[in-house]
N, C-alpha and C positions, 0 to 999 in steps of 0.2 A: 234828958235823952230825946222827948219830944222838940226840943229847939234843933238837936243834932238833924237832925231826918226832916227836920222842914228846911233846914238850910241845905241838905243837900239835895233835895227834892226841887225847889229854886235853882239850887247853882245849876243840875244838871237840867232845867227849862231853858235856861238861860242859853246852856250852849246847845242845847238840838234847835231854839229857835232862832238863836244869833248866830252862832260859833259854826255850826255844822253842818249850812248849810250851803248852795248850788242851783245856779240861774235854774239850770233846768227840772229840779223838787223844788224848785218856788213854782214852779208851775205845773208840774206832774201832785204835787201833796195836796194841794185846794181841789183838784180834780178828784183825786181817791178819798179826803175827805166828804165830799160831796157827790160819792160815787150812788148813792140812793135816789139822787134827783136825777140821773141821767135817763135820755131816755133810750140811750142804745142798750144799758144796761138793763133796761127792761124789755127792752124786744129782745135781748140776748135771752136773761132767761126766760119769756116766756116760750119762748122757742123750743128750748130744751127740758121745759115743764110738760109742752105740750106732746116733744115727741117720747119722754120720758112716762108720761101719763100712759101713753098708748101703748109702749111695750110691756108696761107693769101693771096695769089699771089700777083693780082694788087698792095693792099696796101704797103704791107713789102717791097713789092718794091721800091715804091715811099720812103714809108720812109729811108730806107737802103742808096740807089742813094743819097738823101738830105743828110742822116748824115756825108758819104763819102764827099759829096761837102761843109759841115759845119767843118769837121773838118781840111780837105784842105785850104780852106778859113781861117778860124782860124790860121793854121799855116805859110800862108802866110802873112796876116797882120802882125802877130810878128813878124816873121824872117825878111821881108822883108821893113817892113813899121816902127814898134815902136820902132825894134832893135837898129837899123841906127840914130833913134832919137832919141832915149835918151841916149846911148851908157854909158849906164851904166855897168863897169865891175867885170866879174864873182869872187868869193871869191878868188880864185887861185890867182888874178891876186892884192888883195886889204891886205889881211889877209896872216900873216904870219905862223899862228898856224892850217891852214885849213890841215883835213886829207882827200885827196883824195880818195873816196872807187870804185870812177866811173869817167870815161873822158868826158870833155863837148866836144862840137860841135863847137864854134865859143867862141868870146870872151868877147861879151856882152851876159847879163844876164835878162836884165828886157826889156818885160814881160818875165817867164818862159812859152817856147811851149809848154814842158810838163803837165805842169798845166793850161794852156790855153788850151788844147787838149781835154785834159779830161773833164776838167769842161764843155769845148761845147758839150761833147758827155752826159755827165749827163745832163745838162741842157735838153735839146733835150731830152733827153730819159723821163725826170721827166715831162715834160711839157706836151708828149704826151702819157704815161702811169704813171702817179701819183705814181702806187702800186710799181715804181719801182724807185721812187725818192731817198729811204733810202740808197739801195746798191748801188747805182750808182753813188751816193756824196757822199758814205762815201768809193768809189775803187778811186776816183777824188781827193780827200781827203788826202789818204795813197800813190798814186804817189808824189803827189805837196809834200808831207812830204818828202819822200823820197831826192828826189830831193837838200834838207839840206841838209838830215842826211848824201849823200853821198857825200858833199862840191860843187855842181855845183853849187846850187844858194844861196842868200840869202832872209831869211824869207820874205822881202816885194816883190822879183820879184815873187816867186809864188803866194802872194797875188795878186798884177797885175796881172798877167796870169789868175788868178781865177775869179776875176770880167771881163776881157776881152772877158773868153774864158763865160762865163755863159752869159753874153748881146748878144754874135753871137747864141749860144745856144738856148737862148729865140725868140732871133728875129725870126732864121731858123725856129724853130719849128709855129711857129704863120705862116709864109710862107705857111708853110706844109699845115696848118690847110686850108689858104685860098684858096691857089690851091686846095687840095682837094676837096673842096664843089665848085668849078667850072669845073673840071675835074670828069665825067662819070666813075666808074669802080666798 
């Protein structure tokens, strides 16, 4: 059964990175894959940290600090804890037919941090504003995709990542919850 599920795990790399793709996600997916390095996308959010800070204070706060420490957390479990264990390697290094649109980091793949990253910042975010569940799994979503379509990983490490990074996500935010209502503010 194990051969089953790695061979479809492959076939279906195969066609999101070959098969499925379109001049303009070869060049829209490397960008959202590497949407962390932008620096609009940091002036974006801090912008709306900053004006989000000011209407909420205390709270945004807590929350912001926590999802900082959730998504740290998250990435160091993977890189540092799961990588190492299961040392499962990236397409590059298994696949002959893999079209590079973007450079990985290291040479294990499972779990993906990037889709672990993400899903704990959606998580978190959906757990403790519901109204914000839809875009926040479906930006979780379209990196972890990415992430194929630009050959780093294959389909089942972002699914790993996705359930990894969603359980830290859930737990943090349930944290959140309880400190808060023990903590004054």
């Amino acid at each position: 059964m194990t051969d089953l599920l790695r061979a479809a795990d492959h076939a279906l790399f195969l066609r999101i990175n070959g098969v499925w793709t379109h001049p303009a996600l070869d060049m829209a997916m490397p960008a959202m894959t590497d949407l962390n390095r932008s620096y609009w996308f940091w002036a974006a959010l801090g912008c709306g940290l900053v004006a989000w800070l000011y209407k909420r204070r205390a709270s945004a706060l807590r929350m912001a600090v926590t999802l900082g420490a959730t998504i740290g957390g998250t990435d160091l479990l993977c890189d540092r804890l799961l990588k190492p264990l299961f040392h499962r390697l990236r397409p590059e290094f298994v696949e002959s037919a893999v079209i590079l649109r973007a450079g990985s980091h290291s040479r294990y793949g499972f779990p993906s941090n990037h889709s672990a990253n993400s899903f704990a910042a959606a998580a978190f975010i959906a757990s403790l504003h519901p109204r914000f569940a839809a875009p926040a799994f479906a930006a979780a979503a379209l990196i972890a995709y990415s992430r194929v379509y630009v050959g780093a990983h294959f389909p089942s490490d972002v699914l790993g990542g996705a359930v990894v990074g969603s359980a830290v996500g859930w737990l943090a935010a349930a944290a959140l919850r309880k400190w808060s209502r023990r903590t004054p503010c």
